[in-house]
MOPAC internal coordinates of N, CA, C and O (Angstrom, degrees):
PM7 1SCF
backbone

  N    0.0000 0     0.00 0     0.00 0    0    0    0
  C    1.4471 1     0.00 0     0.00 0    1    0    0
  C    1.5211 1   108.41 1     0.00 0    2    1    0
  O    1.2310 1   125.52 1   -42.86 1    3    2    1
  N    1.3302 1   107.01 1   137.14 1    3    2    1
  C    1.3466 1   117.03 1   176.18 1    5    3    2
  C    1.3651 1   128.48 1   -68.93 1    6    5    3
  O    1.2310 1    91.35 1   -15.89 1    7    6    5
  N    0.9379 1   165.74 1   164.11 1    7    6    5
  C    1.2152 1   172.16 1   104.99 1    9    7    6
  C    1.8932 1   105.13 1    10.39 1   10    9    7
  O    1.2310 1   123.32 1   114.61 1   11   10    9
  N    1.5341 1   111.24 1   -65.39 1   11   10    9
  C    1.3840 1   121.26 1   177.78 1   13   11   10
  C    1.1123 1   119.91 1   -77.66 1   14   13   11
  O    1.2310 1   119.00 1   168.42 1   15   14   13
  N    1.7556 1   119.52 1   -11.58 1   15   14   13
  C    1.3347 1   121.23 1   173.80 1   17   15   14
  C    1.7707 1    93.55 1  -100.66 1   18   17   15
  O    1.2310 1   101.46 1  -155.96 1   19   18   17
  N    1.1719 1   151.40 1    24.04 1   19   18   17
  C    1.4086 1   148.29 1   173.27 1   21   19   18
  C    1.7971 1    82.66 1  -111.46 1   22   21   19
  O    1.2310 1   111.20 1   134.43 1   23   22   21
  N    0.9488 1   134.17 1   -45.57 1   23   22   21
  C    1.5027 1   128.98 1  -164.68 1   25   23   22
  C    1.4711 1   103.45 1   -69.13 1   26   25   23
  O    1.2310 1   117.37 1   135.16 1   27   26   25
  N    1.1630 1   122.61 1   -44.84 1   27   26   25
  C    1.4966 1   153.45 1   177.78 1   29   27   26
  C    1.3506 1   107.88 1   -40.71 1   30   29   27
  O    1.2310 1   124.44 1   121.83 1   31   30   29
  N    1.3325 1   109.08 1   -58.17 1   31   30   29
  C    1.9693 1   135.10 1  -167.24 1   33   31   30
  C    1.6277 1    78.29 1   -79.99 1   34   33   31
  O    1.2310 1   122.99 1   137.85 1   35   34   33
  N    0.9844 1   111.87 1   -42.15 1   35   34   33
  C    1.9689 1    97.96 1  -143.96 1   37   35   34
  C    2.3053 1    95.72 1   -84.97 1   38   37   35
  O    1.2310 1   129.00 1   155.00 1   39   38   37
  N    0.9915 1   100.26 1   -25.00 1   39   38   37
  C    1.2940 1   105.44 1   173.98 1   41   39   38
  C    1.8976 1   124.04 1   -91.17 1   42   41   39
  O    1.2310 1   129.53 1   164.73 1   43   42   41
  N    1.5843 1    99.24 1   -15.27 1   43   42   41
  C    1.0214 1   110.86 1  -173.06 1   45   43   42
  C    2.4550 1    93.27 1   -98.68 1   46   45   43
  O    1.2310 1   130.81 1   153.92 1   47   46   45
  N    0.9200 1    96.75 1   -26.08 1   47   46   45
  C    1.3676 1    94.26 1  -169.01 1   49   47   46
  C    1.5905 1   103.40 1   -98.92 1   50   49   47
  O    1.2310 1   115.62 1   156.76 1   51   50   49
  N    1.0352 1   125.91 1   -23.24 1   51   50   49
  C    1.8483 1   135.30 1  -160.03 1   53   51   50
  C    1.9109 1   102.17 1  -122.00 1   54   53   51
  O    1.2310 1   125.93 1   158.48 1   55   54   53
  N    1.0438 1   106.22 1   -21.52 1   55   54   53
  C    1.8720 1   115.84 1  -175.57 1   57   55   54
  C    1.3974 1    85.14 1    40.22 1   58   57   55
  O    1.2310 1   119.04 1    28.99 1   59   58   57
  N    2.0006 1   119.43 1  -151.01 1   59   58   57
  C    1.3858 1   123.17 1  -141.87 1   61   59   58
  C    1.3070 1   109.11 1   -82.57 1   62   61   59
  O    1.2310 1   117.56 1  -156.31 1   63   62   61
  N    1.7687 1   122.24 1    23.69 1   63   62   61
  C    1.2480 1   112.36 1   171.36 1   65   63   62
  C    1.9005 1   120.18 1  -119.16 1   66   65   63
  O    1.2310 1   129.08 1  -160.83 1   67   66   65
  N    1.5922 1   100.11 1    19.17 1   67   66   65
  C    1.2952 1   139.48 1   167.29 1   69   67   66
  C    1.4582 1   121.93 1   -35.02 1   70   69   67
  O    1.2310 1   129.04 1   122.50 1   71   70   69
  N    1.3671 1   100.18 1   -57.50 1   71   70   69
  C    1.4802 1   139.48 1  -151.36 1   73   71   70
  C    1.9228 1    91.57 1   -86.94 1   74   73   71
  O    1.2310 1   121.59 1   128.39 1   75   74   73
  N    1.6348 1   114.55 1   -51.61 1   75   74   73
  C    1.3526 1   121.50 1  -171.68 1   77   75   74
  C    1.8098 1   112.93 1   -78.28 1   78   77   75
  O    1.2310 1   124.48 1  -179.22 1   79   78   77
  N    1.2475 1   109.00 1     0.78 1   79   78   77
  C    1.4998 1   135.94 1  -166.84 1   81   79   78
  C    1.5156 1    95.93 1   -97.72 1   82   81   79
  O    1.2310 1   123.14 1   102.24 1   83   82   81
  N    0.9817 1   111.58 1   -77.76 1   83   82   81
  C    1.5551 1   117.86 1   167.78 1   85   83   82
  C    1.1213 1   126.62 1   -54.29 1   86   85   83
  O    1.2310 1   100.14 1  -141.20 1   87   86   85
  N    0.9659 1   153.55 1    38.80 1   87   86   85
  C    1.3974 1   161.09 1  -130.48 1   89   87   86
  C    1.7134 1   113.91 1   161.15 1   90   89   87
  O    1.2310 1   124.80 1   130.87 1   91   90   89
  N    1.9054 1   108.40 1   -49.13 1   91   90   89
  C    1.2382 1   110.08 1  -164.82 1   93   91   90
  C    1.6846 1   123.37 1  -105.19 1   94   93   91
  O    1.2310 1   127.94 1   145.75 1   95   94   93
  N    1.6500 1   102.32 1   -34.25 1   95   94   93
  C    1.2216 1   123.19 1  -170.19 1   97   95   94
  C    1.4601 1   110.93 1   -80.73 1   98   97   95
  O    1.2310 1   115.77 1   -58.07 1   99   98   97
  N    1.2255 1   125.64 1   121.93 1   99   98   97
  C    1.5598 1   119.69 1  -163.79 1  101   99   98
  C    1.7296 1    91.12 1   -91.24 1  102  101   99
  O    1.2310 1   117.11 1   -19.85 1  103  102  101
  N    1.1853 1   123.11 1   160.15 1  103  102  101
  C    1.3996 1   127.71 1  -179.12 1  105  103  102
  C    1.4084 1    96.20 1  -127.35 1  106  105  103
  O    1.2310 1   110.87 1   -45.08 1  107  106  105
  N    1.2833 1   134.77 1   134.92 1  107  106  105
  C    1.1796 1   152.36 1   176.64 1  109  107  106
  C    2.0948 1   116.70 1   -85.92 1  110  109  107
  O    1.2310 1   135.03 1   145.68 1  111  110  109
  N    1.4518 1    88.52 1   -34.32 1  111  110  109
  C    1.6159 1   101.16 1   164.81 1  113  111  110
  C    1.8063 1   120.56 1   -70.06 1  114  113  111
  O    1.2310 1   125.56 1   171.00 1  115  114  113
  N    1.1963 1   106.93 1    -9.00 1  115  114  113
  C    1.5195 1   102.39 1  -172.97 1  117  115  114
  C    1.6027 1    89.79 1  -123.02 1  118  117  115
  O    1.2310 1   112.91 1  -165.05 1  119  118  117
  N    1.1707 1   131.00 1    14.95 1  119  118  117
  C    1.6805 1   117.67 1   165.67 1  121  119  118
  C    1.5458 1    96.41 1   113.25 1  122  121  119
  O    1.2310 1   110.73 1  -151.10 1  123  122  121
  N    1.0731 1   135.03 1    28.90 1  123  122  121
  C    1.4939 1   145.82 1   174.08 1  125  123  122
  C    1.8231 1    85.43 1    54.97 1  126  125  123
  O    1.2310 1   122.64 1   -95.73 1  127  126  125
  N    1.5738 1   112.56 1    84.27 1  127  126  125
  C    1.7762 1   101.13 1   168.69 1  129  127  126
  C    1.7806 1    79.51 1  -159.74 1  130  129  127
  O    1.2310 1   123.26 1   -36.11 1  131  130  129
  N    1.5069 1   111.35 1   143.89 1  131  130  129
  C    1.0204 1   120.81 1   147.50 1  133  131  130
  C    1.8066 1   130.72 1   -11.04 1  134  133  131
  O    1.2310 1   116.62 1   -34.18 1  135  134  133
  N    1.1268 1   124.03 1   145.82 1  135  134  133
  C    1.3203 1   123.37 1   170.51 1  137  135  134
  C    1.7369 1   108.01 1   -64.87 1  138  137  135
  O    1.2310 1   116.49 1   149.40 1  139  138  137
  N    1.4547 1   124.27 1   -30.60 1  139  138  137
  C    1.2557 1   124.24 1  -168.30 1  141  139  138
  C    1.4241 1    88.67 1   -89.68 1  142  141  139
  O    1.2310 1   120.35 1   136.38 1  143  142  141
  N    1.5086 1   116.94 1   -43.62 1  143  142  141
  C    1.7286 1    90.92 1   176.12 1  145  143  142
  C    0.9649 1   122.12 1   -86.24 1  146  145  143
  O    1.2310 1   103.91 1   172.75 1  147  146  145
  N    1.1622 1   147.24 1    -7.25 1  147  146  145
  C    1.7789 1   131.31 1   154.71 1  149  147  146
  C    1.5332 1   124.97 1   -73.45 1  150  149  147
  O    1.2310 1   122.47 1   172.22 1  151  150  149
  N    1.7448 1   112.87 1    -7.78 1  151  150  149
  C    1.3058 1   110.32 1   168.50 1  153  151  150
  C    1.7434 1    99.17 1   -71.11 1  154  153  151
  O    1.2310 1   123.38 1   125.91 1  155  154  153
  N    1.5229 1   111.13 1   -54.09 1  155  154  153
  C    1.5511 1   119.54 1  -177.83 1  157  155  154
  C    1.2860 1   120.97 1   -35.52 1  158  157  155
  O    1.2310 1   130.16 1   129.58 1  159  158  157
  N    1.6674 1    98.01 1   -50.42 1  159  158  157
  C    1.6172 1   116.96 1   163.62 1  161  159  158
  C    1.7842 1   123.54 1   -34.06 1  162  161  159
  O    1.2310 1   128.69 1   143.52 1  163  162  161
  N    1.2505 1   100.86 1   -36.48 1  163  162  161
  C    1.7210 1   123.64 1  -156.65 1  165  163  162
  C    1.5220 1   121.44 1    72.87 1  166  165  163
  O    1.2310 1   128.01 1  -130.92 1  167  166  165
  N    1.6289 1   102.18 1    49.08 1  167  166  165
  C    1.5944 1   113.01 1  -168.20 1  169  167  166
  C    2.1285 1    77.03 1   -84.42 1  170  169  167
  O    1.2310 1   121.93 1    -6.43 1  171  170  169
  N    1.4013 1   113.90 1   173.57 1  171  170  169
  C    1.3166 1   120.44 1  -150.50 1  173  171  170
  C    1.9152 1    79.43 1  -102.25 1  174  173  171
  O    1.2310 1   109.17 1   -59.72 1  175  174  173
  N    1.7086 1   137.89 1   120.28 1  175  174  173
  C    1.3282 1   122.94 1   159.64 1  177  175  174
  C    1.0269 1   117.76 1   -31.29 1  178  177  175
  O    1.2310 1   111.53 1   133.24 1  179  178  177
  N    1.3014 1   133.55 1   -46.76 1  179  178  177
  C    1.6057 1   127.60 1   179.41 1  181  179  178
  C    1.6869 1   115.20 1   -39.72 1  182  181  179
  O    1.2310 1   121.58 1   109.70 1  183  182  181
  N    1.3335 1   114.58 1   -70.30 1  183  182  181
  C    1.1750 1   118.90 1  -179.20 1  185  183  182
  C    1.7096 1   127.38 1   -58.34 1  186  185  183
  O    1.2310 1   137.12 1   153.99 1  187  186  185
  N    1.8835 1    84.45 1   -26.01 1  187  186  185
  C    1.9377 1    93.90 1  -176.80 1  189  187  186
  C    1.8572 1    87.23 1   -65.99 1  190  189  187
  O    1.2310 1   118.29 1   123.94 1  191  190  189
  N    1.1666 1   120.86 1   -56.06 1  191  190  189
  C    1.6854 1   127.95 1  -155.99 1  193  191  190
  C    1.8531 1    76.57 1   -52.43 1  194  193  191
  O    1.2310 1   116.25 1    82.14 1  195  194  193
  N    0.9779 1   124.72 1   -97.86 1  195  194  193
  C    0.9218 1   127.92 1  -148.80 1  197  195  194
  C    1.5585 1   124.04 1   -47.36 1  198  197  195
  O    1.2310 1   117.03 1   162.34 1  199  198  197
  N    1.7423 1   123.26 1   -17.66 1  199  198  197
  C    1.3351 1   108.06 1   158.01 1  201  199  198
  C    1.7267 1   105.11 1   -66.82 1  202  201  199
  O    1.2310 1   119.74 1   135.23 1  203  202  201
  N    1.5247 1   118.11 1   -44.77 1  203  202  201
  C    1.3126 1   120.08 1  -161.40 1  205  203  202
  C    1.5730 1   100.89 1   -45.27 1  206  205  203
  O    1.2310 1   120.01 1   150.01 1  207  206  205
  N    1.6756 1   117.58 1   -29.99 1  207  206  205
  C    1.7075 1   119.29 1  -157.78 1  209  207  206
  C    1.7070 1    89.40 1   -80.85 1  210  209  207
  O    1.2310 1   129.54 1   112.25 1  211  210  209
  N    1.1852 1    99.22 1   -67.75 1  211  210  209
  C    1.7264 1    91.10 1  -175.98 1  213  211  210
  C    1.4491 1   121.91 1   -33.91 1  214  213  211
  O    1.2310 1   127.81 1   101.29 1  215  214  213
  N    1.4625 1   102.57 1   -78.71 1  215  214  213
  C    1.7434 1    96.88 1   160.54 1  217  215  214
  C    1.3500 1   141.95 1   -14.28 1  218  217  215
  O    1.2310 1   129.73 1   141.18 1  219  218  217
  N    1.3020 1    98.84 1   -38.82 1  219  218  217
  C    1.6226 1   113.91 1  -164.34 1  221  219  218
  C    1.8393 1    95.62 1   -98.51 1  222  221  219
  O    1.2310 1   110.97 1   149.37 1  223  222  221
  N    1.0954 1   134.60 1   -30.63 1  223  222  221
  C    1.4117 1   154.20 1   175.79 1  225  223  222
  C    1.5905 1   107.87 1    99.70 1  226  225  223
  O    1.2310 1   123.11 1  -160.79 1  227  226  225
  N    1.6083 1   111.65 1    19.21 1  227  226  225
  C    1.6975 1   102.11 1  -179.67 1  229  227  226
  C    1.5385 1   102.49 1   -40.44 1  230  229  227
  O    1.2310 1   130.59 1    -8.06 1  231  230  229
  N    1.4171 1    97.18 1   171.94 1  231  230  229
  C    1.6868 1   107.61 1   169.59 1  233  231  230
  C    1.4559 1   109.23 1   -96.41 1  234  233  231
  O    1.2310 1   122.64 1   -36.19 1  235  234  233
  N    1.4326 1   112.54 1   143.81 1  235  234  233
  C    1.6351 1   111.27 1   163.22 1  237  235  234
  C    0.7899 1   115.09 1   -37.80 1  238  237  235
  O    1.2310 1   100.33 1   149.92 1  239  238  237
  N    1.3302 1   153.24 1   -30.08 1  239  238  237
  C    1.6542 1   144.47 1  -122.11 1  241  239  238
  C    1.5834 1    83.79 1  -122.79 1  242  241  239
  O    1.2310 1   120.65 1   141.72 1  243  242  241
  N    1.2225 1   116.36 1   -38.28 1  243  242  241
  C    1.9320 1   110.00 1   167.63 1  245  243  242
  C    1.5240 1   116.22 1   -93.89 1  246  245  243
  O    1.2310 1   106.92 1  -143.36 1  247  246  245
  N    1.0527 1   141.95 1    36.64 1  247  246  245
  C    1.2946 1   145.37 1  -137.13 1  249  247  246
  C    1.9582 1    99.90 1  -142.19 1  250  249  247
  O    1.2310 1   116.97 1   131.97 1  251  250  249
  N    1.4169 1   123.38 1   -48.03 1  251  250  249
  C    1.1403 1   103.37 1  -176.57 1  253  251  250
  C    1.6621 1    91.45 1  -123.45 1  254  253  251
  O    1.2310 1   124.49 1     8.26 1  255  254  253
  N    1.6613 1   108.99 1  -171.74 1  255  254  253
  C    1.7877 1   124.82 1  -136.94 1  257  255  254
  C    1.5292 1   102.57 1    -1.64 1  258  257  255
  O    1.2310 1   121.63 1  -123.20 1  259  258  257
  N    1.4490 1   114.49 1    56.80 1  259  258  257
  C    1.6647 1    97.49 1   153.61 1  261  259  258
  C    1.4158 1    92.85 1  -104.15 1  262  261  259
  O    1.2310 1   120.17 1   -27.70 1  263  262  261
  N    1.7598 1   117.27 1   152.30 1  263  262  261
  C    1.2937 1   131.78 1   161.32 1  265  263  262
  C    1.3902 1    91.97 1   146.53 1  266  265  263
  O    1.2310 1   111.27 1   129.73 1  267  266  265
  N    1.3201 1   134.05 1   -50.27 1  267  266  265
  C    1.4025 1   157.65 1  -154.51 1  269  267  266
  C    1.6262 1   117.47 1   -73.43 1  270  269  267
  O    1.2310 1   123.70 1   -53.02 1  271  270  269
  N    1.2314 1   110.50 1   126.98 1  271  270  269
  C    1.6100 1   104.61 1  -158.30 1  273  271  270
  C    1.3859 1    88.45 1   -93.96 1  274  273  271
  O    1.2310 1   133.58 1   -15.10 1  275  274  273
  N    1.7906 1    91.36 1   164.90 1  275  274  273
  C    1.7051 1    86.74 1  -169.27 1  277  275  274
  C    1.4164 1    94.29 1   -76.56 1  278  277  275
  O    1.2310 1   123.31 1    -3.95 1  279  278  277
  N    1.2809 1   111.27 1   176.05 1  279  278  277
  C    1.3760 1   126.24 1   159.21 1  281  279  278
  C    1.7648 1   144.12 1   -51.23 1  282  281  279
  O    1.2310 1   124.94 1   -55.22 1  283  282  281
  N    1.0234 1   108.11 1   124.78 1  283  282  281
  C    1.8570 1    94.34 1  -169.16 1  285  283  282
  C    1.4312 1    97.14 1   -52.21 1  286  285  283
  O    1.2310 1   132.13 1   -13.82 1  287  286  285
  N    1.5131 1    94.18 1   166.18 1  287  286  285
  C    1.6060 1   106.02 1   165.48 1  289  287  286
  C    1.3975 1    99.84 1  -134.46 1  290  289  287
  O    1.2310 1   118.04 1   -35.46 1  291  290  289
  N    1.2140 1   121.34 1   144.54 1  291  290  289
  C    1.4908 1   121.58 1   179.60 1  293  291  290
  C    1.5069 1   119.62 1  -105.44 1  294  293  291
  O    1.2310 1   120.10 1   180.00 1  295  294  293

């Protein structure tokens, strides 16, 4: 997961309370540090999204290739 596809998931799954998530909620899976500080850290987005999902109680079934735009069609 990309960097812009973790922003993607996290705005597409959390809308305008996204931003206060990352910043507030400490995650215990990334070393007890914020989602903004373990990206800073160079913790991998994949794993930050995914403590943030557990934590947060998303469902698996929204949990992996979200972030990712669909594909062009020509």
């Amino acid at each position: 997961m990309r960097r812009s596809e973790f922003d993607r998931a996290v705005a597409d799954e959390f809308g305008a309370r996204g931003g206060s998530l990352l910043t507030d909620l400490v995650l215990s899976a990334v070393g007890g540090r914020t989602s903004a500080d373990a990206l800073a850290a160079g913790v991998d987005p994949r794993d930050v999204w995914l403590a943030l999902c557990a934590e947060t109680d998303v469902p698996e079934n929204r949990r992996y290739g979200v972030g990712r735009l669909e594909p062009r069609r020509s």
